[in-house]
C-alpha positions in Angstrom: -39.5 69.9 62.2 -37.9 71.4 59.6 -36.6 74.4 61.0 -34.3 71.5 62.9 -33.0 70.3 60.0 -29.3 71.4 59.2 -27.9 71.7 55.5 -26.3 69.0 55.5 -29.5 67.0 56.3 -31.7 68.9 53.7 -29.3 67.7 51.5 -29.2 64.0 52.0 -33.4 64.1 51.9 -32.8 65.9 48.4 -30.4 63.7 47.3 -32.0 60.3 48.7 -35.5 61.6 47.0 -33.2 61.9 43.7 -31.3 58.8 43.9 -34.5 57.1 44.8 -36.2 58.4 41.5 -33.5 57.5 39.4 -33.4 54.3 40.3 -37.1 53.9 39.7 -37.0 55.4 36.2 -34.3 53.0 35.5 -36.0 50.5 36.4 -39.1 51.6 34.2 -36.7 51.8 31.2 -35.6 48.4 31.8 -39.3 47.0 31.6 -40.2 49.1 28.6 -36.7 47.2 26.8 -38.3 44.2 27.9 -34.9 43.4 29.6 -33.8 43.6 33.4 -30.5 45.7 34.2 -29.0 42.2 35.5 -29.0 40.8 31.5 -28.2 43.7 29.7 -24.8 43.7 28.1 -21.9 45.7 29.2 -23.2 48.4 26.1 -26.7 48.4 26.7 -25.4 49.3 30.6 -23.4 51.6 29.2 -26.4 53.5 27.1 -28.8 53.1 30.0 -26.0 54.5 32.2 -25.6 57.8 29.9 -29.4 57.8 29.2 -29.7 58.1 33.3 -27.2 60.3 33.0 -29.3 62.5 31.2 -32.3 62.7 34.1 -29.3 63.1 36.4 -29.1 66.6 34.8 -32.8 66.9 34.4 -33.5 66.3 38.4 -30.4 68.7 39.2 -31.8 71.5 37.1 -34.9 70.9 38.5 -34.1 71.0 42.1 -30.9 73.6 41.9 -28.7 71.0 42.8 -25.0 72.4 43.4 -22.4 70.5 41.5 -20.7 68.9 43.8 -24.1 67.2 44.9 -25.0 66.1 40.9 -21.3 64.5 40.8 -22.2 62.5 43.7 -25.8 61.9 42.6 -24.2 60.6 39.0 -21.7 58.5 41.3 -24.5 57.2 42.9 -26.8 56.2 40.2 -23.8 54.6 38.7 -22.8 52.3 41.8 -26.6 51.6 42.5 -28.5 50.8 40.3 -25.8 50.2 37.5 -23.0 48.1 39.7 -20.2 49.6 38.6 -17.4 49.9 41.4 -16.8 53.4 42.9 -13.8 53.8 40.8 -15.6 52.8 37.5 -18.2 55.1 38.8 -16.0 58.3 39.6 -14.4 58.1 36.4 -17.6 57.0 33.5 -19.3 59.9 35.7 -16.3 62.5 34.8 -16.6 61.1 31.1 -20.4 61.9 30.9 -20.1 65.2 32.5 -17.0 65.6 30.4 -19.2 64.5 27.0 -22.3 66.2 28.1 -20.4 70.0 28.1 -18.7 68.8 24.4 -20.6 67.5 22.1 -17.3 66.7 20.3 -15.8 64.4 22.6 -18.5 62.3 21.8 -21.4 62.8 19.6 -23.4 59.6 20.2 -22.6 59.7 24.1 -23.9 63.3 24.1 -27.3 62.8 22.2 -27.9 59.7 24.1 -27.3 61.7 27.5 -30.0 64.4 25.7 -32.2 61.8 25.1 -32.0 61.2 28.7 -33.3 64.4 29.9 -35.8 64.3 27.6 -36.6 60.8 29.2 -36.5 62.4 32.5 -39.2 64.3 31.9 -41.5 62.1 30.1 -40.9 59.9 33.3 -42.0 62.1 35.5 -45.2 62.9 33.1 -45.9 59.5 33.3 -45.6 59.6 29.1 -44.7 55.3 29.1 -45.4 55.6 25.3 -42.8 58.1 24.9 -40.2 57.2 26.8 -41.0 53.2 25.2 -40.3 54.8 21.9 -37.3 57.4 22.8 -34.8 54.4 24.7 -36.2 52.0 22.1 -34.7 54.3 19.3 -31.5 54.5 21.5 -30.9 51.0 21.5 -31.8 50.3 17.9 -29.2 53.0 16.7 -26.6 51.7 19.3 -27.4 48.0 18.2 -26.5 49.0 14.6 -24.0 51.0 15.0 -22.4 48.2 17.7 
């Protein structure tokens, strides 16, 4: 069946798996806060947004996404799960890509989008202590710093 399968179509099964797993790891950082995506605060969206960010670039080196597909994966997690409006979306996903290849533009933004791929991965190792302990020390600094 595969061999039927344009490009294009390969594509959208890749990118549906990723967007799919996204949302589910966002949804696992979420519980491990102890607070749903719904209540957090318009920073605490913001750090979870960046901290997704983060696995964003964790699933595209994984599966050898081409840019143009991670920009529209980041755009995607940012609209679903996150409800931010396409615009918002377009342009907080050009400031993490933006922050993620300069560490100068924003120091914070670009550990926390680290910390994310990091995440990423202790997600997909199933390491719930881990990942508990590495967005819990996210939003402790951020809380502080706030």
């Amino acid at each position: 069946m595969n061999d039927f399968m344009n490009t294009d179509d390969k594509n959208d099964v890749i990118l549906g798996a990723a967007a799919h797993e996204l949302e589910q790891m966002v949804d696992q950082v979420c519980e491990l806060i102890g607070t749903p995506l719904a209540e957090t605060t318009e920073l605490q969206r913001q750090v979870l947004a960046a901290f997704g960010f983060g696995a964003v670039y964790s699933i595209t080196h994984r599966d050898r996404l081409a840019e143009p597909q991670a920009h529209a994966l980041s755009i995607r997690m940012l609209t679903k799960p996150f409800n931010y409006s396409e615009q918002q979306a377009v342009d907080f996903a050009d400031d993490l890509i933006r922050v993620a290849s300069n560490e100068e533009a924003h120091p914070v933004m670009n550990t926390i989008i680290h910390r994310g791929i990091n995440g990423h991965i202790q997600f997909t190792q199933e390491d719930h202590e881990a990942l508990a302990r590495n967005i819990q020390e996210i939003m402790a600094a951020v809380q502080q710093q706030g």
